[in-house]
C-alpha positions, 0 to 999 in steps of 0.5 A: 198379939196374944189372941185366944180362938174357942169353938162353941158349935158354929160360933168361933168366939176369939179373945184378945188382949192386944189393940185393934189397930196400929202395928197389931192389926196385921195380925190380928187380921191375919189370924180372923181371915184364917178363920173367915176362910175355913168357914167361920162366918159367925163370929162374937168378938170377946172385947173383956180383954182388949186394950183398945181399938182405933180407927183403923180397926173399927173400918176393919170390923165393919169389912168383916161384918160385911163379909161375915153377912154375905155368907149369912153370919153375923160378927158380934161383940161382947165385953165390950168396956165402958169406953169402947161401948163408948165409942162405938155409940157415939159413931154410932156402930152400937147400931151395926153390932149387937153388943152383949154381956157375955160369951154365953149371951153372944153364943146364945144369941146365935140360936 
């Protein structure tokens, strides 16, 4: 899973443009809880080019905002398509990440 990890301060935004979920998610998780354990607990998802999310990898980033607001941080979303946004209003979720826009949205928001 090609996934992309920038720093803008204290905000790691990571890209990627494989599937949360299925056979990708092991490693996907693998790369955010190395970046969890270094300290990285304000986090903005770059969803512009991801190519699906399923259930299993929506449970996943409810654990890591939890884990991210324990340590007084927040996992935010931004570039979110129309069908994931889709999705996450219909389970509601809209309600637990803060989408935006854009990176420059989402790191501003951190402020």
């Amino acid at each position: 899973m090609p996934t992309k990890i920038n720093e803008y301060g204290a905000v790691t935004v990571v890209t990627t443009n494989d599937e949360i979920g299925g056979e990708s998610l092991a490693l996907f998780k693998d790369k955010v809880d190395k970046l969890f354990e270094k300290g990285g607990h304000q986090l903005i998802l770059d969803c512009s080019e991801l190519a699906g999310v399923d259930s299993e990898g929506l449970e996943y980033l409810l654990d890591l905002q939890d884990q991210c607001e324990e340590h007084l941080g927040a996992l935010k979303i931004c570039g979110a398509s129309e069908a994931l946004a889709t999705i996450l209003r219909i389970t509601r979720l809209d309600r637990r990440f803060e989408l935006f826009g854009d990176i420059d949205e989402a790191v501003k928001s951190f402020g």
